[in-house]
mmCIF entry with sequence, helices, sheets and N, C-alpha, C, O atoms, coordinates in Angstrom:
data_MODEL
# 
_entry.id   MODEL 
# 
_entity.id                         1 
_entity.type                       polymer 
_entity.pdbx_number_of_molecules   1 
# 
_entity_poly.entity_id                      1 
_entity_poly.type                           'polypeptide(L)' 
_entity_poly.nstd_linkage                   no 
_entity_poly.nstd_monomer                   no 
_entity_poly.pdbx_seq_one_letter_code       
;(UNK)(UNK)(UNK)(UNK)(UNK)(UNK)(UNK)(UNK)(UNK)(UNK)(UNK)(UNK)(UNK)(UNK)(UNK)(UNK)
(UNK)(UNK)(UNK)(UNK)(UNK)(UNK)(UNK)(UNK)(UNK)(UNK)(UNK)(UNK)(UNK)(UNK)(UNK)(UNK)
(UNK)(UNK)(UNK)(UNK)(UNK)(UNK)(UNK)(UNK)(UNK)(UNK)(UNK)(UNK)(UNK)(UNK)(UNK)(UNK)
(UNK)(UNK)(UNK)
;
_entity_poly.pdbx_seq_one_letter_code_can   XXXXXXXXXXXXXXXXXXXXXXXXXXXXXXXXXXXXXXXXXXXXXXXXXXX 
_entity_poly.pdbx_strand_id                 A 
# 
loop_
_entity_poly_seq.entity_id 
_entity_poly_seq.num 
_entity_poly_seq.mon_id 
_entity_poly_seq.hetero 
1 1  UNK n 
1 2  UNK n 
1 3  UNK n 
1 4  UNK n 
1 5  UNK n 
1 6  UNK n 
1 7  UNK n 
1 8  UNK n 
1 9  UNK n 
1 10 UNK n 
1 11 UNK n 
1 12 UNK n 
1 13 UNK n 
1 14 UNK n 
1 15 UNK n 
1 16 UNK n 
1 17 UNK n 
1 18 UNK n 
1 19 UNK n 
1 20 UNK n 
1 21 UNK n 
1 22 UNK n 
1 23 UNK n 
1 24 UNK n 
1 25 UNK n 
1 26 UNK n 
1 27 UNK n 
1 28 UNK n 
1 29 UNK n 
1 30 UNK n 
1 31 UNK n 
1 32 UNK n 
1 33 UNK n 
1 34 UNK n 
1 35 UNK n 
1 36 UNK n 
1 37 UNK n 
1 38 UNK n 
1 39 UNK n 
1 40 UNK n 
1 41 UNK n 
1 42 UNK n 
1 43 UNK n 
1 44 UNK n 
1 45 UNK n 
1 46 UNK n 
1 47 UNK n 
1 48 UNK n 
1 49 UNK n 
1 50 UNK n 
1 51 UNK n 
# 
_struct_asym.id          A 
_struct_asym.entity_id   1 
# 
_struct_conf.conf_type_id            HELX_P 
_struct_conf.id                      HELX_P1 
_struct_conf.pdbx_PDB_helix_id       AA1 
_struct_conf.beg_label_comp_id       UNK 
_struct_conf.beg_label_asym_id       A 
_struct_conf.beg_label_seq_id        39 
_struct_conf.pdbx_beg_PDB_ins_code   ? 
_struct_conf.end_label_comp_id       UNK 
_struct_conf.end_label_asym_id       A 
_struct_conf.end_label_seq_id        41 
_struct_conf.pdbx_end_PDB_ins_code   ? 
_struct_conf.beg_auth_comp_id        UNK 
_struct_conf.beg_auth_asym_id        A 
_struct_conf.beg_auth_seq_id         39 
_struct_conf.end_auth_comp_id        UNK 
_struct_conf.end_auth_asym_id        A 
_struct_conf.end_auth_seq_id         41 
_struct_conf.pdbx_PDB_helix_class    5 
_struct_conf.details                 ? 
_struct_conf.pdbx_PDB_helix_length   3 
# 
_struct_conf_type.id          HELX_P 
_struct_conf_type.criteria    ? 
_struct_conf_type.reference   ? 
# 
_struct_sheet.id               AA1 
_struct_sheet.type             ? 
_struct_sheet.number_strands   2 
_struct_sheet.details          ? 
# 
_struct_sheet_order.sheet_id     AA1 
_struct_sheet_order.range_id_1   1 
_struct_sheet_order.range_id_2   2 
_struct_sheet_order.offset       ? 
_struct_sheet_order.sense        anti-parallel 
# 
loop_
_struct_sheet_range.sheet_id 
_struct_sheet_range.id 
_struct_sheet_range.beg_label_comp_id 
_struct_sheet_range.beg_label_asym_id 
_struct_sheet_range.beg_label_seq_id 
_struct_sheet_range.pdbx_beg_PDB_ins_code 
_struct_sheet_range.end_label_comp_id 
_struct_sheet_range.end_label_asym_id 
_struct_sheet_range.end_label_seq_id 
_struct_sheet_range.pdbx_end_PDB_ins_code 
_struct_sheet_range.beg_auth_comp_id 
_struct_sheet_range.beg_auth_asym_id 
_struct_sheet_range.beg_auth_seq_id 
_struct_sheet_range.end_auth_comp_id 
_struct_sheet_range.end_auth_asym_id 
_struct_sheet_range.end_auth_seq_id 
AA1 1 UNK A 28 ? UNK A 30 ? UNK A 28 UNK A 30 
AA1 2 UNK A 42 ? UNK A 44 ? UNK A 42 UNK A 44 
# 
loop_
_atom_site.group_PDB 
_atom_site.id 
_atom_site.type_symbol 
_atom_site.label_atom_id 
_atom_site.label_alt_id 
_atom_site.label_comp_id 
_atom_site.label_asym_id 
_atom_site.label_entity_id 
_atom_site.label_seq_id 
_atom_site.pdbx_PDB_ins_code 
_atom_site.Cartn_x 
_atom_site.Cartn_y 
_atom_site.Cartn_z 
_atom_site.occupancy 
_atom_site.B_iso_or_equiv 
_atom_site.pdbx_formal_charge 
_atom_site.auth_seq_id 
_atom_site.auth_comp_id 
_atom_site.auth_asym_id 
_atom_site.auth_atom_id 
_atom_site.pdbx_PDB_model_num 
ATOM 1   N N  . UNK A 1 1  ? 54.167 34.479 18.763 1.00 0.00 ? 1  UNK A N  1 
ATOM 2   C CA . UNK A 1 1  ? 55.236 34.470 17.774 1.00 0.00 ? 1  UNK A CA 1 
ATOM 3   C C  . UNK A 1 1  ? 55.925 33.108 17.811 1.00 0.00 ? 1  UNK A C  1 
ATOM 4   O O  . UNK A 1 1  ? 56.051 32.557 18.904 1.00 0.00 ? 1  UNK A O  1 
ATOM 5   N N  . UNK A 1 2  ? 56.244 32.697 17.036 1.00 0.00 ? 2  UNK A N  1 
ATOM 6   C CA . UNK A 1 2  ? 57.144 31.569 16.811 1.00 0.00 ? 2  UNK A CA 1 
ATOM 7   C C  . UNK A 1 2  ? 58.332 31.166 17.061 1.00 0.00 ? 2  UNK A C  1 
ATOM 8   O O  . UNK A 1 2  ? 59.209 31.534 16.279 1.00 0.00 ? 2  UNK A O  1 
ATOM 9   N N  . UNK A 1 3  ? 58.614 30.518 17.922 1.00 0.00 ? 3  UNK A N  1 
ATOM 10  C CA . UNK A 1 3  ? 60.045 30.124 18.835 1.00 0.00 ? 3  UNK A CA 1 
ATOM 11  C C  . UNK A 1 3  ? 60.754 29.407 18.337 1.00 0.00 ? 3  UNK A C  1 
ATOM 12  O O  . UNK A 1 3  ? 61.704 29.151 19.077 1.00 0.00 ? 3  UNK A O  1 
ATOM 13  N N  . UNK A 1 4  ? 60.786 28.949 17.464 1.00 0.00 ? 4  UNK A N  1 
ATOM 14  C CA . UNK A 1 4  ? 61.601 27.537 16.726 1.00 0.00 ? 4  UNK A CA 1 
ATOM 15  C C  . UNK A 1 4  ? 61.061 28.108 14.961 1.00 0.00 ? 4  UNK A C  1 
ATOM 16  O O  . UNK A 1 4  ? 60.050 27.904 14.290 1.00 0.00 ? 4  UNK A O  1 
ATOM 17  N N  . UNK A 1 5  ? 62.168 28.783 14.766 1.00 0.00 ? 5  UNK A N  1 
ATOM 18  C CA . UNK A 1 5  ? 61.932 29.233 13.081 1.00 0.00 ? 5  UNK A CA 1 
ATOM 19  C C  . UNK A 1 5  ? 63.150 28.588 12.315 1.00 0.00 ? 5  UNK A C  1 
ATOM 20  O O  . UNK A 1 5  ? 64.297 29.010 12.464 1.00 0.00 ? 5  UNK A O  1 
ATOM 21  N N  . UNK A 1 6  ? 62.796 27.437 11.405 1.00 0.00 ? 6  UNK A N  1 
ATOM 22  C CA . UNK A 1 6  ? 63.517 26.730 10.910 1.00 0.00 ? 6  UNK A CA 1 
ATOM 23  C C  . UNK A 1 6  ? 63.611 27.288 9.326  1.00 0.00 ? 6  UNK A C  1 
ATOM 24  O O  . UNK A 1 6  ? 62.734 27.811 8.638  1.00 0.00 ? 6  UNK A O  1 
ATOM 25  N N  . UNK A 1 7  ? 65.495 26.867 8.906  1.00 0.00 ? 7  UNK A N  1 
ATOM 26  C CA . UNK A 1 7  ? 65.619 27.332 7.850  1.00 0.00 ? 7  UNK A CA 1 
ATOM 27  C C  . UNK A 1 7  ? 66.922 26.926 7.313  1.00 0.00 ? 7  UNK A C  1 
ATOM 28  O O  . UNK A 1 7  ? 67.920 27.357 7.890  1.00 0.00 ? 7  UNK A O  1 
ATOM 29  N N  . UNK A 1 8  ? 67.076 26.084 6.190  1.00 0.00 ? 8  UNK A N  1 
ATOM 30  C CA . UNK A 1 8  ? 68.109 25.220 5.631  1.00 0.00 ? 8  UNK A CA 1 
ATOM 31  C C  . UNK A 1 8  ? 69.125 26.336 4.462  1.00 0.00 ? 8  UNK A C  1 
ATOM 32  O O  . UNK A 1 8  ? 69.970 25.833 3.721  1.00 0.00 ? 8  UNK A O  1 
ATOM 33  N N  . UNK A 1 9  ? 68.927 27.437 4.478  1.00 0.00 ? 9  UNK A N  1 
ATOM 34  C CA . UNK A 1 9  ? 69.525 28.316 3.589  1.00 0.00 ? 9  UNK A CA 1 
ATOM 35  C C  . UNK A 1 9  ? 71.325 28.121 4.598  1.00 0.00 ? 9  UNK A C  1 
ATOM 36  O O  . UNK A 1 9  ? 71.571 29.018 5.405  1.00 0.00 ? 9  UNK A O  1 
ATOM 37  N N  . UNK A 1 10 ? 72.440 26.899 4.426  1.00 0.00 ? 10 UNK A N  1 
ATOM 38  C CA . UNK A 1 10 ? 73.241 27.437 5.566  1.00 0.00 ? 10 UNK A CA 1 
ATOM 39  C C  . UNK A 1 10 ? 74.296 28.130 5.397  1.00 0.00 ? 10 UNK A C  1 
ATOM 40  O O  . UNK A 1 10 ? 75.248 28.201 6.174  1.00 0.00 ? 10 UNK A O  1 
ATOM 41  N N  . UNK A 1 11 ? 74.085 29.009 3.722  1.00 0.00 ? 11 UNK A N  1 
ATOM 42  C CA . UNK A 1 11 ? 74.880 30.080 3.892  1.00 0.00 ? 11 UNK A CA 1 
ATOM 43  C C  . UNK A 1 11 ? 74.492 31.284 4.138  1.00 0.00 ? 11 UNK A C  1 
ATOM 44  O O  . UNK A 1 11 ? 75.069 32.319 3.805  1.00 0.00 ? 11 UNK A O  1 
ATOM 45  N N  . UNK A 1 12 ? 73.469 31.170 4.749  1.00 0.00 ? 12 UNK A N  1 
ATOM 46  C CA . UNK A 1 12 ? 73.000 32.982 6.284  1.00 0.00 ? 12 UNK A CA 1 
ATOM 47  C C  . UNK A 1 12 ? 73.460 32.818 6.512  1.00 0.00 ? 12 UNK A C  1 
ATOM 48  O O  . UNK A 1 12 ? 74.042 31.734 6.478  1.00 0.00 ? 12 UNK A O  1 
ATOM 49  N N  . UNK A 1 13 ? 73.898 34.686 7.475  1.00 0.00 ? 13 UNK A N  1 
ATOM 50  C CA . UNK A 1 13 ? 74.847 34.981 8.458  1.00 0.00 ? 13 UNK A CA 1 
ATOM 51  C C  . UNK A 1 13 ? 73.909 33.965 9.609  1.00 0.00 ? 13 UNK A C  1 
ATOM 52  O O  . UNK A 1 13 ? 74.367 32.838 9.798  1.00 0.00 ? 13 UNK A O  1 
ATOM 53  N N  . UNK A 1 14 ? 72.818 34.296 10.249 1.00 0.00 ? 14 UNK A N  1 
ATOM 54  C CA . UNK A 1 14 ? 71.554 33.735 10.455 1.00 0.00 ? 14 UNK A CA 1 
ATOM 55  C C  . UNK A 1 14 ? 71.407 32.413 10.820 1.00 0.00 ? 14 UNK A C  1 
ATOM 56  O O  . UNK A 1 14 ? 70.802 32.044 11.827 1.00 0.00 ? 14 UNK A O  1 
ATOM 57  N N  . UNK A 1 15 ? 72.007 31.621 9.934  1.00 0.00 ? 15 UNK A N  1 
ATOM 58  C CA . UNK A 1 15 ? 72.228 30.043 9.828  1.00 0.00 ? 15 UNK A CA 1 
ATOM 59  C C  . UNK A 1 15 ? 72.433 29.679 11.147 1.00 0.00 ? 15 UNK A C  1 
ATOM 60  O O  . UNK A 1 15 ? 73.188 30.421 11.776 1.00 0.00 ? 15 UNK A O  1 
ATOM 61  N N  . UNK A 1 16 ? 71.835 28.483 11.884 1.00 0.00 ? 16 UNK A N  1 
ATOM 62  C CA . UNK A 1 16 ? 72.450 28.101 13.222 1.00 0.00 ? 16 UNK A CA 1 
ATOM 63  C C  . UNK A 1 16 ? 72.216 26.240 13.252 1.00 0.00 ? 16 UNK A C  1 
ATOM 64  O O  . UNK A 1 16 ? 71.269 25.716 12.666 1.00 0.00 ? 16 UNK A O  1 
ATOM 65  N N  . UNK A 1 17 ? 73.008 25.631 13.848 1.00 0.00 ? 17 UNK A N  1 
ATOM 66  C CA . UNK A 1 17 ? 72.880 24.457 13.605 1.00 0.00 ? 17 UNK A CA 1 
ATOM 67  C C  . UNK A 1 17 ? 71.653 24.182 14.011 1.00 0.00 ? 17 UNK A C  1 
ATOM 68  O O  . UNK A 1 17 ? 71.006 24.867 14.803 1.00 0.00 ? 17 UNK A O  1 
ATOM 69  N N  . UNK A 1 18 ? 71.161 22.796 13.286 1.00 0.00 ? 18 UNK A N  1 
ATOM 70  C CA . UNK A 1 18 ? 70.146 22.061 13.583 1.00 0.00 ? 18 UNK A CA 1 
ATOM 71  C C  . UNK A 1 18 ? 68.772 23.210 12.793 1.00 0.00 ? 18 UNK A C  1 
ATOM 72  O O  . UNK A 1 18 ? 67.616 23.275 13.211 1.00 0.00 ? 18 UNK A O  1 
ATOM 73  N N  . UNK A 1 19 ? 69.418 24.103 11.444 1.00 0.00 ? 19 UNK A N  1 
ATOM 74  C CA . UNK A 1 19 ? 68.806 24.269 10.642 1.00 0.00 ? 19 UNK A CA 1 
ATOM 75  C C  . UNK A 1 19 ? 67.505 25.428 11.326 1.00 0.00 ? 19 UNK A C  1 
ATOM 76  O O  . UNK A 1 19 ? 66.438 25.810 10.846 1.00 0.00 ? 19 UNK A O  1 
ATOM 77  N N  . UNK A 1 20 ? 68.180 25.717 12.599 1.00 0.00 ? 20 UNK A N  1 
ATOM 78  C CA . UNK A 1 20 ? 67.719 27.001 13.328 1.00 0.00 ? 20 UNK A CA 1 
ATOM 79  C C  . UNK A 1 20 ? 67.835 28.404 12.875 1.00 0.00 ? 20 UNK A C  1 
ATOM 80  O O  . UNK A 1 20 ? 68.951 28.923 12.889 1.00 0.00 ? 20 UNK A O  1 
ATOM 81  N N  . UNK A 1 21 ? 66.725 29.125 12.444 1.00 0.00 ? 21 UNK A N  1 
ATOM 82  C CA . UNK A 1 21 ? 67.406 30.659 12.522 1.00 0.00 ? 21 UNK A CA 1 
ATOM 83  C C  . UNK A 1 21 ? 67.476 31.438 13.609 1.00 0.00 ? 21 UNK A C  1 
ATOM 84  O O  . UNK A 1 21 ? 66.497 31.526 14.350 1.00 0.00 ? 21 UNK A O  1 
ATOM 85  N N  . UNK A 1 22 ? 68.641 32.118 13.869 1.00 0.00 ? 22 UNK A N  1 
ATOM 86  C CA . UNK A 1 22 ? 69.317 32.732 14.758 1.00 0.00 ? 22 UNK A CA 1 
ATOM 87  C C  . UNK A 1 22 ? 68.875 34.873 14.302 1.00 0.00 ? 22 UNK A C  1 
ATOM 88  O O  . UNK A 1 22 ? 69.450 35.926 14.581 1.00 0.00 ? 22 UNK A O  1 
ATOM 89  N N  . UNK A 1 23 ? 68.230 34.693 13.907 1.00 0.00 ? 23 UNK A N  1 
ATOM 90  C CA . UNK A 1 23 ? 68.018 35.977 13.473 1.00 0.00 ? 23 UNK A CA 1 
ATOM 91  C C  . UNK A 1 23 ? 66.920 37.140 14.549 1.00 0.00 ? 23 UNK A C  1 
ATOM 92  O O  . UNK A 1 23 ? 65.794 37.142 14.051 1.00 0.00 ? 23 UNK A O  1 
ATOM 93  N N  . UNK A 1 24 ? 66.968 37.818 15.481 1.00 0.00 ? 24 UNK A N  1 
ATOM 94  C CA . UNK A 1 24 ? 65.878 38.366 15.789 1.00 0.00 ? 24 UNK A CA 1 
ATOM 95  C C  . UNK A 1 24 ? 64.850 38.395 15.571 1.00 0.00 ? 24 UNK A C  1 
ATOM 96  O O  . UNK A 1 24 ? 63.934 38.160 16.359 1.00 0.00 ? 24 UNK A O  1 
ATOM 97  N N  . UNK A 1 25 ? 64.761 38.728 14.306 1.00 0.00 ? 25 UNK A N  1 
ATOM 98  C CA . UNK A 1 25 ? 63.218 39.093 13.375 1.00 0.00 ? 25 UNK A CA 1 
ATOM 99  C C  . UNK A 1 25 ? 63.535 38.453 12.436 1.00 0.00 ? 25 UNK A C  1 
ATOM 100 O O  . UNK A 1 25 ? 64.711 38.167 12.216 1.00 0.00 ? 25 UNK A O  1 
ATOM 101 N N  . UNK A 1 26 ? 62.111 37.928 11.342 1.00 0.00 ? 26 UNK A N  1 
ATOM 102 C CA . UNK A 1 26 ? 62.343 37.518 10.538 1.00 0.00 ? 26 UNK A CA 1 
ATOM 103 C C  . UNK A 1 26 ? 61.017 38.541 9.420  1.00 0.00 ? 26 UNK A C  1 
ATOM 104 O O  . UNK A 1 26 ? 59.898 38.956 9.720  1.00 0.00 ? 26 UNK A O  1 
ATOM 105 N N  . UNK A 1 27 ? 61.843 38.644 8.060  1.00 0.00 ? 27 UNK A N  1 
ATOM 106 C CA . UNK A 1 27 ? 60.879 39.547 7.129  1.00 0.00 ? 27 UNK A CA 1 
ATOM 107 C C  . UNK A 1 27 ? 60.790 39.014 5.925  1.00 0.00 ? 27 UNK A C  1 
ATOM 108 O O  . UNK A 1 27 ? 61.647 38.855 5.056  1.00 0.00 ? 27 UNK A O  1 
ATOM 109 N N  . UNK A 1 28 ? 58.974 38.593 5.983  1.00 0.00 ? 28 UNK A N  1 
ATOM 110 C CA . UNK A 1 28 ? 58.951 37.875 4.720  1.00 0.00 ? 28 UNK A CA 1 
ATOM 111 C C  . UNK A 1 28 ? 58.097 38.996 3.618  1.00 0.00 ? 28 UNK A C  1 
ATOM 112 O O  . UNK A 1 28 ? 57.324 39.796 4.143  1.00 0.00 ? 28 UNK A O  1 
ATOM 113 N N  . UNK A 1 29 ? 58.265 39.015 2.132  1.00 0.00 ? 29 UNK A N  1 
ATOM 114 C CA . UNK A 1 29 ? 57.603 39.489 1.504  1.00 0.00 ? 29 UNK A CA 1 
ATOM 115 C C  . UNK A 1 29 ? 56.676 38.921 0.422  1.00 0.00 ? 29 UNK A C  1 
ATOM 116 O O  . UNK A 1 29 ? 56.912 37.718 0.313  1.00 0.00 ? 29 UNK A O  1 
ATOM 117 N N  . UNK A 1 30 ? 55.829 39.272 -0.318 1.00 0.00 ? 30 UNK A N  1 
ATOM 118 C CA . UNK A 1 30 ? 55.384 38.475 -1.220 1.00 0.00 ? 30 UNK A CA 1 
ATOM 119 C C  . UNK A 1 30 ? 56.126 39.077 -2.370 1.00 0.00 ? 30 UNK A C  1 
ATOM 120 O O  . UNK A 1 30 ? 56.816 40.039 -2.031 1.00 0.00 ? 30 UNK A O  1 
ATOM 121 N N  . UNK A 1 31 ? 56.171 38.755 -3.693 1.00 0.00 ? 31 UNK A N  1 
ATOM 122 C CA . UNK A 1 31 ? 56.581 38.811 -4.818 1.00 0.00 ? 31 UNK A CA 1 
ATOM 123 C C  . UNK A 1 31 ? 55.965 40.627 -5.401 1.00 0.00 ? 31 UNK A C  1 
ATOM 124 O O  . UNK A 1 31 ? 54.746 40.776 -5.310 1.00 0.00 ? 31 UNK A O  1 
ATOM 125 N N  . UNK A 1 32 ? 56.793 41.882 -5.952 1.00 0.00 ? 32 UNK A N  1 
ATOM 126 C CA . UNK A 1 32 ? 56.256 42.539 -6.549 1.00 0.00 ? 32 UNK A CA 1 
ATOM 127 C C  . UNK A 1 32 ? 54.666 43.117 -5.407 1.00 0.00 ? 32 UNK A C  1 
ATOM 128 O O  . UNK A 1 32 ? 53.846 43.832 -5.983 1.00 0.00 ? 32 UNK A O  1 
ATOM 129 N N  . UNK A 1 33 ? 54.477 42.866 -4.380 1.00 0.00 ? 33 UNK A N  1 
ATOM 130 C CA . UNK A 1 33 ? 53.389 43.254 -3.651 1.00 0.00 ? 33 UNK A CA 1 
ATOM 131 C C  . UNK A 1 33 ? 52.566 43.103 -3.339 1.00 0.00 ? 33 UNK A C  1 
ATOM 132 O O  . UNK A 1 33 ? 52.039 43.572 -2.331 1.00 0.00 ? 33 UNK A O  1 
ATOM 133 N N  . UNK A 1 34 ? 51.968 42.065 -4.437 1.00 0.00 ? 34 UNK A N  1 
ATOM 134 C CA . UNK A 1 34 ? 50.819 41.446 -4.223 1.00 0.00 ? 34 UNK A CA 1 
ATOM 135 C C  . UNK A 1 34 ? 50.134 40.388 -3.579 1.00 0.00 ? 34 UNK A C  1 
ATOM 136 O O  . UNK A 1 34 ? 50.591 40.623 -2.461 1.00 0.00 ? 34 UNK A O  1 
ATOM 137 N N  . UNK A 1 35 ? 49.601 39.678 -3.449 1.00 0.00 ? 35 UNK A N  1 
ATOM 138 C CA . UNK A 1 35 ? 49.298 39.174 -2.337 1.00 0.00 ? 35 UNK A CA 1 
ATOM 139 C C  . UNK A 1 35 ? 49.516 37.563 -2.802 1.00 0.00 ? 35 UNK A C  1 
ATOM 140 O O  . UNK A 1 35 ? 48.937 37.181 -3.819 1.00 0.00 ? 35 UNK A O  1 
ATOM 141 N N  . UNK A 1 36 ? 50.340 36.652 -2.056 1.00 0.00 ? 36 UNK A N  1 
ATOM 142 C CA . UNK A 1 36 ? 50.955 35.907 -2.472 1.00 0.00 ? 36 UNK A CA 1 
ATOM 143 C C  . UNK A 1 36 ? 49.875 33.959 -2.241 1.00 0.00 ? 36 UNK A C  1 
ATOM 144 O O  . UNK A 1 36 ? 49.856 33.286 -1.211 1.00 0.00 ? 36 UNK A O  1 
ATOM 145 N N  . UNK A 1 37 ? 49.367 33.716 -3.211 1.00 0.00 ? 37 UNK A N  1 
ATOM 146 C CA . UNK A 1 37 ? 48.936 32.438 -3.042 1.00 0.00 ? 37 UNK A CA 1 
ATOM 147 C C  . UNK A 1 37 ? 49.751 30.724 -2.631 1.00 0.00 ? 37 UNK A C  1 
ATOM 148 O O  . UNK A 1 37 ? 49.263 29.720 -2.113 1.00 0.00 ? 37 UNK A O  1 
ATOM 149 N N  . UNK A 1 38 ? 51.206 31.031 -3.163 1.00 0.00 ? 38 UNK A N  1 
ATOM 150 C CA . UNK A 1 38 ? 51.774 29.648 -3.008 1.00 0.00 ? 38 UNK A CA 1 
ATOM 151 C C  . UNK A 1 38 ? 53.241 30.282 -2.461 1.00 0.00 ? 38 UNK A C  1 
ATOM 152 O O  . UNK A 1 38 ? 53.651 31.227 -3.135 1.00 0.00 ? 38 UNK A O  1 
ATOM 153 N N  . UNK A 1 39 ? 53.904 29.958 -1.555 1.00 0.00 ? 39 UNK A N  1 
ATOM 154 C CA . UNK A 1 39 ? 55.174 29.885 -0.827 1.00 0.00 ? 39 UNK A CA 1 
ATOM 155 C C  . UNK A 1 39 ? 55.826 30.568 -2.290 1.00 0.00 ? 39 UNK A C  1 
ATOM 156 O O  . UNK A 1 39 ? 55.941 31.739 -2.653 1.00 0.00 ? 39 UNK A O  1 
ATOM 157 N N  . UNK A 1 40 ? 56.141 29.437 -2.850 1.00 0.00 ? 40 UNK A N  1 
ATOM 158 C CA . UNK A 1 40 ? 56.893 30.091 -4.113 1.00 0.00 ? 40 UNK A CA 1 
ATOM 159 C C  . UNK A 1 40 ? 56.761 31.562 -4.625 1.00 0.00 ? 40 UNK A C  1 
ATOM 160 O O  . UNK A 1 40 ? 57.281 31.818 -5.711 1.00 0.00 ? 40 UNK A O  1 
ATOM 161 N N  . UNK A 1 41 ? 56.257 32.331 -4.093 1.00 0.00 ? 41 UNK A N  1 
ATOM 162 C CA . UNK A 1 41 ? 55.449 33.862 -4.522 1.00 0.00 ? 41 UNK A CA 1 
ATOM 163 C C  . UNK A 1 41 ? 56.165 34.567 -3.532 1.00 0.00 ? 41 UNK A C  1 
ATOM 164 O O  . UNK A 1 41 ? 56.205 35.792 -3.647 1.00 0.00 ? 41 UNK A O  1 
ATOM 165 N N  . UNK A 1 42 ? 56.779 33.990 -2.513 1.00 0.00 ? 42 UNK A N  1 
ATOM 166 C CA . UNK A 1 42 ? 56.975 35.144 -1.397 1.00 0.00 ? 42 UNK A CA 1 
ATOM 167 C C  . UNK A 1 42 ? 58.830 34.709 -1.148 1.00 0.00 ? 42 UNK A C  1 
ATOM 168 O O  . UNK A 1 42 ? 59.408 33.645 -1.370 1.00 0.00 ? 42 UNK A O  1 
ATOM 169 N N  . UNK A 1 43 ? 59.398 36.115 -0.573 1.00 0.00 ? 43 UNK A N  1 
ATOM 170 C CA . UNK A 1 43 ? 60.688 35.428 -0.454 1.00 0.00 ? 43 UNK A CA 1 
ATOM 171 C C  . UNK A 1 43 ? 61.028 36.394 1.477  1.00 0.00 ? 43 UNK A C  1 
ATOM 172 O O  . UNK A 1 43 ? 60.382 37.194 2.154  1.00 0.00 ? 43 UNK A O  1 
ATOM 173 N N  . UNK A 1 44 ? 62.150 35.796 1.605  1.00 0.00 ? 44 UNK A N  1 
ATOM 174 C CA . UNK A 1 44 ? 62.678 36.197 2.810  1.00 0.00 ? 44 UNK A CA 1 
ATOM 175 C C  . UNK A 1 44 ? 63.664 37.401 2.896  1.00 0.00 ? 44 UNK A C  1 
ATOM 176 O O  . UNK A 1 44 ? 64.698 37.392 2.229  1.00 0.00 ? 44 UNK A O  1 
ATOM 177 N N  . UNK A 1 45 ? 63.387 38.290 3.601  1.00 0.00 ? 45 UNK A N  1 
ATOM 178 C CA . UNK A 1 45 ? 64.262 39.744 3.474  1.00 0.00 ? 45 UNK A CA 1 
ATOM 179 C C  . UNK A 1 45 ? 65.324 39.903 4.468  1.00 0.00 ? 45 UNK A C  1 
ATOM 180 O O  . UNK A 1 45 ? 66.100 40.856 4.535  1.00 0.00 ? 45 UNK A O  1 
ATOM 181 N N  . UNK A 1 46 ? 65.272 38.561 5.473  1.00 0.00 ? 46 UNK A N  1 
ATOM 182 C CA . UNK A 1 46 ? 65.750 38.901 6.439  1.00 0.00 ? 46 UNK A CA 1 
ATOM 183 C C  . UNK A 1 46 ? 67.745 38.496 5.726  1.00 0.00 ? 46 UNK A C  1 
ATOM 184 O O  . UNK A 1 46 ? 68.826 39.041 5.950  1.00 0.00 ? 46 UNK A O  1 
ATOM 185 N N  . UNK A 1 47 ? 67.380 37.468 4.976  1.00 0.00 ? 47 UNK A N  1 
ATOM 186 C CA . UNK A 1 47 ? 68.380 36.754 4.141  1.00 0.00 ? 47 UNK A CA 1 
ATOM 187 C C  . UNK A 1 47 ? 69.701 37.702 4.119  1.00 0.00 ? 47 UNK A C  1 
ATOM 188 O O  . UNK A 1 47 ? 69.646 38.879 3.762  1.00 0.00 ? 47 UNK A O  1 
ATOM 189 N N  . UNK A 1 48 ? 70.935 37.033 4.555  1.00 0.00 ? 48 UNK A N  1 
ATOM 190 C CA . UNK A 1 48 ? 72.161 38.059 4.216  1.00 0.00 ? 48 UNK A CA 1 
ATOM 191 C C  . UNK A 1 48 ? 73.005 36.880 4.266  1.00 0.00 ? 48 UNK A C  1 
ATOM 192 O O  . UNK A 1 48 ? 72.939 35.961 5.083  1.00 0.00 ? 48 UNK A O  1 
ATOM 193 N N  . UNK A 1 49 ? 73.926 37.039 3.146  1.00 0.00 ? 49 UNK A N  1 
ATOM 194 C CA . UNK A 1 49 ? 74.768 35.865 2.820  1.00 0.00 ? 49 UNK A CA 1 
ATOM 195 C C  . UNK A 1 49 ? 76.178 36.021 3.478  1.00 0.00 ? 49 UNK A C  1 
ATOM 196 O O  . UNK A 1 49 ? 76.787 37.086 3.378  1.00 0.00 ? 49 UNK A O  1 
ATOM 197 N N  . UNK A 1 50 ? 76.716 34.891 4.186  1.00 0.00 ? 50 UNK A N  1 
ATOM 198 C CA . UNK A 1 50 ? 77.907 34.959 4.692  1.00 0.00 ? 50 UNK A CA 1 
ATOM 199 C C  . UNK A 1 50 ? 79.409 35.437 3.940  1.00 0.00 ? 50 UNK A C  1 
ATOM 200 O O  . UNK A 1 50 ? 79.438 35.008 2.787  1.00 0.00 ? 50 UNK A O  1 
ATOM 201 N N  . UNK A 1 51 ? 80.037 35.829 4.128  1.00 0.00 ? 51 UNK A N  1 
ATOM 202 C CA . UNK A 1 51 ? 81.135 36.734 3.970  1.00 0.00 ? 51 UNK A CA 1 
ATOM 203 C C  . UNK A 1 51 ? 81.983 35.554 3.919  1.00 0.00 ? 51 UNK A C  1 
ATOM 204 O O  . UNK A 1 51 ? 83.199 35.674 3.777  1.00 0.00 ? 51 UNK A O  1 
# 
C-alpha cells in the first residue's frame, strides 16, 4: 500500500501540509461504474470539505 499519498485539494478535512493526505483510507471511484481509461473518469470518495 502506499505510504506517501499526495493531494493538493487543501480544503479536505484530510488536507495535511506538504500536500499530504492524512486520511486512513483512501476511496477512489470511476465515473457512473465503468471502467475508467483517463484519471479524469475517476473521482475521490474519500473527499469531505472543511467546515
Amino acid at each position: 500500500m502506499a505510504q506517501d499519498v499526495l493531494c493538493e485539494v487543501n480544503n479536505c478535512v484530510y488536507w495535511g501540509e506538504g500536500n499530504q493526505c492524512e486520511a486512513e483510507r483512501i476511496y477512489v471511484v470511476s465515473h457512473a461504474g465503468k471502467e475508467a481509461e483517463k484519471q479524469e473518469e475517476t473521482d475521490c470518495k474519500t473527499f469531505e470539505p472543511q467546515h
